[in-house]
N, CA, C and O atoms as a DFTB+ gen file, in Angstrom:
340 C
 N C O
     1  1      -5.574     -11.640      -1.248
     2  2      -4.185     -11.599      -1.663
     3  2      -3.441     -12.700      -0.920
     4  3      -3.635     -12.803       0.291
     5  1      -2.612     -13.523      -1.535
     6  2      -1.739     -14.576      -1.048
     7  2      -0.856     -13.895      -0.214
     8  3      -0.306     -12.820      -0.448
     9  1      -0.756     -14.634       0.827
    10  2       0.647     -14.152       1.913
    11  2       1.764     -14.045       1.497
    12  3       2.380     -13.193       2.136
    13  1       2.478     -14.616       0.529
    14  2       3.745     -14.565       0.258
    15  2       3.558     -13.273      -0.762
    16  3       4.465     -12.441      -0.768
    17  1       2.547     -13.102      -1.521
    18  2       2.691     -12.067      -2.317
    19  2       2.614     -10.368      -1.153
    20  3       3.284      -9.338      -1.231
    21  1       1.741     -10.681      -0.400
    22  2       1.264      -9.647       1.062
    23  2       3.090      -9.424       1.345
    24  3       3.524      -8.333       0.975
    25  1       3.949     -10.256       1.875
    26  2       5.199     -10.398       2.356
    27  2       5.805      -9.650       1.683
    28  3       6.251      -8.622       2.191
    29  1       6.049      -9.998       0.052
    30  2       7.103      -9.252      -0.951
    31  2       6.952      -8.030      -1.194
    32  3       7.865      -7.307      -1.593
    33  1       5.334      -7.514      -0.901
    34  2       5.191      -5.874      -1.045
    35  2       5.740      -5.219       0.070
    36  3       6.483      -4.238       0.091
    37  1       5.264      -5.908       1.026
    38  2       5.418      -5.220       2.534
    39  2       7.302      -5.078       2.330
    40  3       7.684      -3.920       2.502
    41  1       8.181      -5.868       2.074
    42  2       9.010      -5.521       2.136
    43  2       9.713      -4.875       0.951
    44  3      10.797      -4.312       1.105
    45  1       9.206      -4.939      -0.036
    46  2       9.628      -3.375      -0.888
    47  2       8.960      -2.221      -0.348
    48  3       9.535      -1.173      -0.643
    49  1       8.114      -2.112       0.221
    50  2       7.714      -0.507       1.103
    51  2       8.564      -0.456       2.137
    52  3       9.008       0.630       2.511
    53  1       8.889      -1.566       2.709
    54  2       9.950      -1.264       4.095
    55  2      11.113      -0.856       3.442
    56  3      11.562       0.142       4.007
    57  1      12.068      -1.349       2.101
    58  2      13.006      -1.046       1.754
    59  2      12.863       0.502       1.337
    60  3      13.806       1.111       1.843
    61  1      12.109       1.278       0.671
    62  2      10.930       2.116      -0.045
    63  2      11.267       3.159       1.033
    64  3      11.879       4.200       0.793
    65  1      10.825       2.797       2.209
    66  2      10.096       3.625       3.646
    67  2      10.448       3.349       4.566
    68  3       9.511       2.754       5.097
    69  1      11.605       3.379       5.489
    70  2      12.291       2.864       6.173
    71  2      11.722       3.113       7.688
    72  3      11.839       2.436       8.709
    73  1      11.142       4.202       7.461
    74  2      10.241       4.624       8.579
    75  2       9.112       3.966       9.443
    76  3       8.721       3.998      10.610
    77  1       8.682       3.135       7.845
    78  2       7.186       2.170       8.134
    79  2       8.197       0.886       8.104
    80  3       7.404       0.053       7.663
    81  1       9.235       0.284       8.253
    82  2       9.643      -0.696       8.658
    83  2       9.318      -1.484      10.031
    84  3       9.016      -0.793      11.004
    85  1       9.355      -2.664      10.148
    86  2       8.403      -3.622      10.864
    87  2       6.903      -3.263      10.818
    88  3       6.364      -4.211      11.388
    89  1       6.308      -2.720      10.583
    90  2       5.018      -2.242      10.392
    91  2       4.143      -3.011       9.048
    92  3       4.382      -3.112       7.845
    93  1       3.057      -3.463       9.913
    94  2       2.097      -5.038       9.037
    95  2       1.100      -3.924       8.434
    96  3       0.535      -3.220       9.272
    97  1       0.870      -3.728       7.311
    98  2       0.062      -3.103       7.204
    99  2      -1.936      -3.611       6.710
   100  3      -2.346      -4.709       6.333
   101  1      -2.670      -2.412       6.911
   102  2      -4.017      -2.733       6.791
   103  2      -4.149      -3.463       5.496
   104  3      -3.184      -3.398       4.734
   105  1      -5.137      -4.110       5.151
   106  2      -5.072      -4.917       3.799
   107  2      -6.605      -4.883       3.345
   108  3      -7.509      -5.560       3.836
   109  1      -6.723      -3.844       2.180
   110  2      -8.252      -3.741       2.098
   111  2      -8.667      -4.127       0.458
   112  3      -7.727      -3.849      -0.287
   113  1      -9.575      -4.566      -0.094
   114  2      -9.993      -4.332      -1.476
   115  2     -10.468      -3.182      -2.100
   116  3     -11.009      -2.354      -1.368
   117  1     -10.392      -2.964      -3.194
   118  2     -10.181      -1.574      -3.423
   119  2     -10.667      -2.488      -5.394
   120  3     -10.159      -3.310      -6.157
   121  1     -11.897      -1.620      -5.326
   122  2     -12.767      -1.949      -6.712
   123  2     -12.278      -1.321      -8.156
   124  3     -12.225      -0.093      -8.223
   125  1     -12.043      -1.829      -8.911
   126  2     -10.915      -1.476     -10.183
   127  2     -12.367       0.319     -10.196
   128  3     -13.362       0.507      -9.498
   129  1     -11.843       1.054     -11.130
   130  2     -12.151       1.957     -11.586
   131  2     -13.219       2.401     -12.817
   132  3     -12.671       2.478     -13.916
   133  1     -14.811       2.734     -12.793
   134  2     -14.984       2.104     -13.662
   135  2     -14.805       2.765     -15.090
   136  3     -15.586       2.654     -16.035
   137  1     -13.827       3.351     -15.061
   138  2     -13.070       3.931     -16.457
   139  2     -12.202       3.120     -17.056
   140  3     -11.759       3.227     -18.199
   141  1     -11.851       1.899     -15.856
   142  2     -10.541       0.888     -16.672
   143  2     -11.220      -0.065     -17.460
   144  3     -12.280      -0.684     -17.370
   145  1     -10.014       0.029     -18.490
   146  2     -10.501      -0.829     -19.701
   147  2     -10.506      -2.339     -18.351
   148  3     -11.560      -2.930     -18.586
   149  1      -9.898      -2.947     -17.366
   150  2      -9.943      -4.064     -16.810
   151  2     -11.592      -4.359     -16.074
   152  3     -12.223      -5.337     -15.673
   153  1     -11.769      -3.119     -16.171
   154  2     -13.333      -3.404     -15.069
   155  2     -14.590      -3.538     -15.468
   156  3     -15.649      -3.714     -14.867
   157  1     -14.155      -3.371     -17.122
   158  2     -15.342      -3.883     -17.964
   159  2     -14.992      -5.398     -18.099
   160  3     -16.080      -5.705     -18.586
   161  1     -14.551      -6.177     -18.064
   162  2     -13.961      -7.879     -17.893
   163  2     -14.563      -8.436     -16.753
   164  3     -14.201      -8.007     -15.657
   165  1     -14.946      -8.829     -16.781
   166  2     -16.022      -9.920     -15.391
   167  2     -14.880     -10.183     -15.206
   168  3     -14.440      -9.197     -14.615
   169  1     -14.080     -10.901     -15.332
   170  2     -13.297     -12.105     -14.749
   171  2     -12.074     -11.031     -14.027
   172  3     -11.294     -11.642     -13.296
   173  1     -11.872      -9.836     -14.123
   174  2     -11.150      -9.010     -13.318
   175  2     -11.444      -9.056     -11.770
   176  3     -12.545      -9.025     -11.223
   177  1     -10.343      -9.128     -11.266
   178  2      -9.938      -8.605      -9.977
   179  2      -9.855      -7.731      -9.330
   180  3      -8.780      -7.152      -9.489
   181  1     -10.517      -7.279      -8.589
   182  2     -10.212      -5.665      -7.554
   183  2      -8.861      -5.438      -7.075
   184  3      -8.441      -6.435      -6.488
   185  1      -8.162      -4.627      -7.112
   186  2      -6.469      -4.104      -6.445
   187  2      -7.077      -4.454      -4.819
   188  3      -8.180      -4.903      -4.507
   189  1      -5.737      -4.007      -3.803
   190  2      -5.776      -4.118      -2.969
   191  2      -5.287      -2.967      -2.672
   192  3      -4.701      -2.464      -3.630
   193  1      -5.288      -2.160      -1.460
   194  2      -4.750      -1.176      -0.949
   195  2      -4.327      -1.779       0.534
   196  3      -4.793      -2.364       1.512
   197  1      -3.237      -1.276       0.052
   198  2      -2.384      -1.261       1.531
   199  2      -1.924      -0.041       2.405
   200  3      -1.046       0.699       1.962
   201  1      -2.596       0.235       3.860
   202  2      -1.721       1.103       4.355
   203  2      -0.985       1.269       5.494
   204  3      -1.526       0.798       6.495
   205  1      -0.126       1.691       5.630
   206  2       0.762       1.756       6.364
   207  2       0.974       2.936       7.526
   208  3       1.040       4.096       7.120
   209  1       1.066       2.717       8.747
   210  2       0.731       4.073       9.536
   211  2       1.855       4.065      10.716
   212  3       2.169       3.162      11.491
   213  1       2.223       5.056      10.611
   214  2       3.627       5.172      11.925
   215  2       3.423       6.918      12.604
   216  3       2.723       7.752      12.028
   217  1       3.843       7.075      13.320
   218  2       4.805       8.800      13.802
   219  2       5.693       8.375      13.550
   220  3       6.140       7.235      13.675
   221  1       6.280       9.773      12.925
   222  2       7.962      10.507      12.995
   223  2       8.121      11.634      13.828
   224  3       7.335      12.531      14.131
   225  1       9.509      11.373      14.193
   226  2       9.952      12.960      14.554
   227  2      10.296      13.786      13.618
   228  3      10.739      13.586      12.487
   229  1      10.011      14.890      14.285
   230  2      10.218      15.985      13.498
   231  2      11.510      16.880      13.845
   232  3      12.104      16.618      14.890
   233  1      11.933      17.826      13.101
   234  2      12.843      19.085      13.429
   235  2      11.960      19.411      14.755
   236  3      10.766      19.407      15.054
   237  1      12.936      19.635      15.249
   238  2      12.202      20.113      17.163
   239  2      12.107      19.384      17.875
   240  3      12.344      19.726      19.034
   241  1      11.702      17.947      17.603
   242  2      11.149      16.999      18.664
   243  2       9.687      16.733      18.479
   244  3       8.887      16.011      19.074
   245  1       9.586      17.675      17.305
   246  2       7.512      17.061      16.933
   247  2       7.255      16.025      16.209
   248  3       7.814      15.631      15.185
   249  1       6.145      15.485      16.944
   250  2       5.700      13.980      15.964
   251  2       4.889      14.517      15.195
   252  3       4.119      15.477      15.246
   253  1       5.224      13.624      14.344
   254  2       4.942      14.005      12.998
   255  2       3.723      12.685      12.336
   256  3       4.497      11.825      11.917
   257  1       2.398      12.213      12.092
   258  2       2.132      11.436      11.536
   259  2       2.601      10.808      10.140
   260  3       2.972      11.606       9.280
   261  1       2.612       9.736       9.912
   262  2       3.175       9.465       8.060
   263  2       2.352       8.483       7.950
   264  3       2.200       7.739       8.920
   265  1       1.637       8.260       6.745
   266  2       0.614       7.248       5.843
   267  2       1.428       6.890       4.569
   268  3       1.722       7.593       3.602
   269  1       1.674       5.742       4.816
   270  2       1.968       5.472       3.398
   271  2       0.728       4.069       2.570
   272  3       0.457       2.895       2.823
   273  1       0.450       4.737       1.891
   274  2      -0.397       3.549       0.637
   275  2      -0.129       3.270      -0.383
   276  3       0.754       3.823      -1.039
   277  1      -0.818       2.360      -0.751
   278  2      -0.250       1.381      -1.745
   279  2      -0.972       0.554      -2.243
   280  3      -1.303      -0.522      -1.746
   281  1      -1.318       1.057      -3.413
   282  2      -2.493       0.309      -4.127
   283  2      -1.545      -0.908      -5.184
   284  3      -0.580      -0.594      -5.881
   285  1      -2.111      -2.265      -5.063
   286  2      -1.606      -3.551      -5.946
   287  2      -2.168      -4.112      -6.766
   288  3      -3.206      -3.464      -6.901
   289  1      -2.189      -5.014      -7.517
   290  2      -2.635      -6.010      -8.111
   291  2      -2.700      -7.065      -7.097
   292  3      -2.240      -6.909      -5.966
   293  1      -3.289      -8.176      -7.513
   294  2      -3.552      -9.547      -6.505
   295  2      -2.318     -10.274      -6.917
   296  3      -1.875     -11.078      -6.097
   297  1      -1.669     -10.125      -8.081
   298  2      -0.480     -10.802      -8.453
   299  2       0.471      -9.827      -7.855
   300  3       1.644     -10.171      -8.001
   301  1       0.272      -8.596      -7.160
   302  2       1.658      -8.230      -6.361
   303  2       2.452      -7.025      -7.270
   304  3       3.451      -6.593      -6.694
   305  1       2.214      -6.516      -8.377
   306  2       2.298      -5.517      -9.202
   307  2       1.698      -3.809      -8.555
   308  3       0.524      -3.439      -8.550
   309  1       2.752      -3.114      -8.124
   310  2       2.386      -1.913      -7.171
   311  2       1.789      -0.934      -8.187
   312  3       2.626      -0.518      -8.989
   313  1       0.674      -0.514      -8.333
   314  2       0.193       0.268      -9.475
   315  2       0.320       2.162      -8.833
   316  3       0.251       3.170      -9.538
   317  1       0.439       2.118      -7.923
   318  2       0.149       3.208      -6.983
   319  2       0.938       3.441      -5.879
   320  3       1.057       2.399      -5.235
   321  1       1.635       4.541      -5.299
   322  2       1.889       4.579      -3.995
   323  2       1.769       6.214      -3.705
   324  3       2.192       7.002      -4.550
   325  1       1.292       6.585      -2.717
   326  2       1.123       7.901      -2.421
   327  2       1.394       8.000      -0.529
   328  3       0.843       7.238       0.266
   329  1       2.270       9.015      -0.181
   330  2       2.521       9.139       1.400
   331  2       2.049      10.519       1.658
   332  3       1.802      11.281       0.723
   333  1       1.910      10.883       2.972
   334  2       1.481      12.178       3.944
   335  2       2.364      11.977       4.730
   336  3       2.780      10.935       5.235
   337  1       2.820      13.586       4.891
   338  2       3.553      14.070       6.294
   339  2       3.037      14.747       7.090
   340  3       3.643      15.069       8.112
């Protein structure tokens, strides 16, 4: 994935997730599905998954873990996002 495209996601999840703000996240490939009509196409691209990992506080004073991911396109198109508390 191009850096500037890496940049523009990261900061729609920071806008997104204010929590995972300043936070670089992991940057992995992630193999299309093989149910998608795209992954029968040779010339297709694998998504990328991105994740993102911080503590929160909680009610009380408990930390709290949070994951946020984020599966892309290589052109930067967010197909996916799913978080844990």
């Amino acid at each position: 994935m191009e850096t500037k495209t890496l940049e523009t996601l990261t900061q729609k999840i920071h806008r997104r997730f204010p929590e995972v703000a300043g936070i670089k996240p992991k940057v992995r490939k992630q193999p299309l599905p093989k149910s998608s009509p795209a992954a029968k196409d040779k010339g297709s691209e694998d998504n990328y998954l991105l994740t993102f990992n911080t503590v929160v506080q909680g009610p009380g004073g408990q930390k709290i873990p949070r994951w946020v991911r984020v599966v892309a396109t290589p052109q930067g198109k967010i197909v996916k996002v799913s978080t844990s508390k």
